[in-house]
Structure formats: structure tokens, C-alpha cells
C-alpha positions as CSV (number, residue, x, y, z in Angstrom):
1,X,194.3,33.6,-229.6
2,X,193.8,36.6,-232.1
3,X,197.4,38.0,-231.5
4,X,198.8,34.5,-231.7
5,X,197.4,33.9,-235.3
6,X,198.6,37.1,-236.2
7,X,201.8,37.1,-234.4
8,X,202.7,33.7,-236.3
9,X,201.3,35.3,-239.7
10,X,203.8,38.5,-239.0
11,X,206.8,36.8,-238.5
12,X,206.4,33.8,-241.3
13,X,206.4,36.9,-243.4
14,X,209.4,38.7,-242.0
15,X,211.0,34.9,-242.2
16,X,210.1,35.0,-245.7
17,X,211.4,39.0,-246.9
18,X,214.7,37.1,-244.8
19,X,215.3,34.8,-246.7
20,X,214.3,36.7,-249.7
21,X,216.6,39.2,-249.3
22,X,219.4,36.5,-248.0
23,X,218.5,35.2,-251.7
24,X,218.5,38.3,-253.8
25,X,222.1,39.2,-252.1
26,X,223.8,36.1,-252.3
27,X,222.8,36.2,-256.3
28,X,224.0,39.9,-256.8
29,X,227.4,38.7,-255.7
30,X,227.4,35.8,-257.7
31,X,225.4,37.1,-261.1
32,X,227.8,40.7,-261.3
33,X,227.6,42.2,-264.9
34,X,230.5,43.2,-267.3
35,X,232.1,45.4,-264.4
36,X,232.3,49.6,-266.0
37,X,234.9,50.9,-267.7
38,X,237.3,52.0,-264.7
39,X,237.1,48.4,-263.1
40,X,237.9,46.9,-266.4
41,X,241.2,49.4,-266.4
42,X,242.1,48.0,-263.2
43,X,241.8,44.3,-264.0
44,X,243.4,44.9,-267.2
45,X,246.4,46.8,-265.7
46,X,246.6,45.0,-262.4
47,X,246.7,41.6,-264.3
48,X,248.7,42.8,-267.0
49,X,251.4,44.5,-264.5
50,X,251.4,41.2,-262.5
51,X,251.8,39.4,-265.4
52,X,255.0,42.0,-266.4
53,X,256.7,41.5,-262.9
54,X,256.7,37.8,-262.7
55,X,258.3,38.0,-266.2
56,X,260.8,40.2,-265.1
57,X,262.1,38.5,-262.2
58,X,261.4,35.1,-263.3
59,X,258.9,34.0,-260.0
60,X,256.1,33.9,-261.1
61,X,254.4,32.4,-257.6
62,X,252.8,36.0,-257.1
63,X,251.1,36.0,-260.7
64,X,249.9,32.3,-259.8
65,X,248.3,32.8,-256.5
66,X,246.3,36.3,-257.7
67,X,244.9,33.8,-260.7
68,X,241.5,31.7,-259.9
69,X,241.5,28.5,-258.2
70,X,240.8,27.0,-261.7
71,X,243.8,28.4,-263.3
72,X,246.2,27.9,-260.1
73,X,245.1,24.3,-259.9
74,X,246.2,23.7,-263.8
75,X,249.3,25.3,-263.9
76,X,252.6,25.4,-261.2
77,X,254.7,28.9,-261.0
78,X,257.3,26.5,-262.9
79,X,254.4,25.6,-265.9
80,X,253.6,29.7,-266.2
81,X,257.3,30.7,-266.5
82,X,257.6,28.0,-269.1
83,X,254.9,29.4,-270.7
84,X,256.1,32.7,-271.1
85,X,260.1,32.1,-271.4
86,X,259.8,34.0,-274.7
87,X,259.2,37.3,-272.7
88,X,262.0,36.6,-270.5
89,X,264.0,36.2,-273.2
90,X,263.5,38.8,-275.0
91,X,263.7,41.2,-272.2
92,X,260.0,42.7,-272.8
93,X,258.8,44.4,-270.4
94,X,255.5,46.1,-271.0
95,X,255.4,47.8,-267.9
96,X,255.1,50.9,-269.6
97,X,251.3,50.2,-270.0
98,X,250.8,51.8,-266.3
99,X,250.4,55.4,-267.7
100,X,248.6,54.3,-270.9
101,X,244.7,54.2,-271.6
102,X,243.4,50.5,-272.5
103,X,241.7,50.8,-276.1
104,X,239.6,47.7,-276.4
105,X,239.3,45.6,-280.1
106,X,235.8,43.7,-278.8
107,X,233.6,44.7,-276.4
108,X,233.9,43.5,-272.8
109,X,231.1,40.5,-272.0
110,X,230.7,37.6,-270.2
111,X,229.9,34.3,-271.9
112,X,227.5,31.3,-271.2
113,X,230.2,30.4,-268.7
114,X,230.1,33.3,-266.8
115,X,234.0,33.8,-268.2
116,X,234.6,37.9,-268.9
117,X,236.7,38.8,-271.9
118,X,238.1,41.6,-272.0
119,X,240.7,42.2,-275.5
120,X,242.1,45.1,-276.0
121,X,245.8,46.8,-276.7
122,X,247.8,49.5,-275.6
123,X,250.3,51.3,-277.6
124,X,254.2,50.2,-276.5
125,X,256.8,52.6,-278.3
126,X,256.7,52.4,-282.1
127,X,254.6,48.9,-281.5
128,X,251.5,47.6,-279.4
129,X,250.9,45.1,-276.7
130,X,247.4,43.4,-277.6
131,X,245.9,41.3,-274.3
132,X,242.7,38.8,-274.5
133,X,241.7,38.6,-270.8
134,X,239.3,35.8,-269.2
135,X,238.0,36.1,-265.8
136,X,236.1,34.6,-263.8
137,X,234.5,35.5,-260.3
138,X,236.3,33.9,-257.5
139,X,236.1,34.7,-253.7
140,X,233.6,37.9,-254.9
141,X,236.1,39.3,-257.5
142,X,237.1,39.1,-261.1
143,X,239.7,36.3,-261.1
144,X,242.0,35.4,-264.0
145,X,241.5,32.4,-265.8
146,X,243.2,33.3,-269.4
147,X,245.9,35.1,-270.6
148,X,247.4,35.9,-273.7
149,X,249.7,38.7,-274.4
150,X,251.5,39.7,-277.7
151,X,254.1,42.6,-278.9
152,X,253.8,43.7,-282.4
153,X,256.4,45.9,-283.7
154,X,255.0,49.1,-285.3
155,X,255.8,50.2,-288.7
156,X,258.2,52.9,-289.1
């Protein structure tokens, strides 16, 4: 009768550090922080580079289907090269950002709704290319939800 008693007390408690722990993991991968500096680098050029093919070849079904669900459910691959017909044509292509270092304007955070910004530029030629990034975790990774990219000549 002892062992029973303490049996049943043992493994309520293992049930419990269980489900604690089940609980504590599942909220680690749902409550990440402002991801470090490298990670931000490879959202930024990742995204950025995505964003720089599709406008290039004019499909832009691979940049919609990396974005998050939000995102892919607002806007077709037809809406998104509306969108950004202006880079087309033009004929800019920032691609050149691949060997560059991101230099941020405001410091990476994430918001009340769990959106990540990262803004930043990167020096293109005599000009820069200036990004404002949202993200938002979907399927366990940093999703995009926002994009805005400009040129601005430099001065010469």
C-alpha cells in the first residue's frame, strides 16, 4: 500500500515536469527574441535577394510562397508584380547587396504584435538601397509580412 501511494505520488510528478517541460518548449518556439545579428543578415539578404529575383524575371510565385500565410493570403504573384512594376521597369536590380554588410537605421525589435522590424540600407553604387522589413514567425521561422524597398541615388 506504501509503494502504491508513493508510486502514484512519483509519477503525478514526472506527469507534471512533462507537461511542464512540453509547455516551456512549445513557448520558446513561439516567444523567440529579436533573432542576433548574423540571422538578421540572413533574413535581410535572403528576403531582399528573393525579392530581387522575382523582379528580375517578372514571377514572382517564389517570393509569394517564402512570404507568411498572412501576406500570401492578401496578395496573388499577379498583385506583388503589380506592386513592384516600378523595379521592373527601371531595370534595378539590387542584387549587388549579396557581398555588402547590412547597416541598420533603427534597431531591430519586435512589436506588441510579435511583428520584427528590421530597417536598414546597404550602399548600391554611387546610391543606397534602404529596406523596412516585418516578419513574423510562421511554421517556426521568421516569415515576411512587409516589405518596402527604395533606391536613392547618391550625390556625386
Amino acid at each position: 500500500m506504501k509503494c502504491q501511494r508513493t508510486c502514484t505520488g512519483v509519477m503525478l510528478a514526472m506527469r507534471g515536469i512533462v507537461v511542464m517541460a512540453a509547455l516551456l518548449l512549445s513557448s520558446a518556439a513561439f516567444a523567440k527574441g529579436v533573432p542576433d545579428l548574423t540571422e538578421q543578415e540572413v533574413l535581410i539578404k535572403t528576403t531582399l535577394l528573393s525579392f530581387n529575383d522575382a523582379n528580375i524575371t517578372g514571377n514572382y510565385t517564389v517570393f509569394q510562397a517564402k512570404t507568411a500565410k498572412p501576406m500570401r493570403d492578401k496578395f496573388s504573384p499577379e498583385q506583388l508584380a503589380d506592386a513592384f512594376k516600378v523595379f521592373r521597369d527601371k531595370h534595378i536590380d539590387i542584387g549587388t547587396l549579396a557581398s555588402e554588410d547590412p547597416t541598420p537605421i533603427d534597431e531591430a525589435a519586435i512589436n506588441d504584435d510579435d511583428i520584427l522590424r528590421l530597417h536598414g540600407s546597404f550602399p548600391r553604387g554611387k546610391g543606397t538601397i534602404i529596406y523596412d522589413l516585418k516578419f513574423i514567425q510562421s511554421d517556426g521561422e521568421w516569415k515576411i509580412i512587409g516589405i518596402n524597398v527604395d533606391t536613392k541615388a547618391g550625390k556625386n
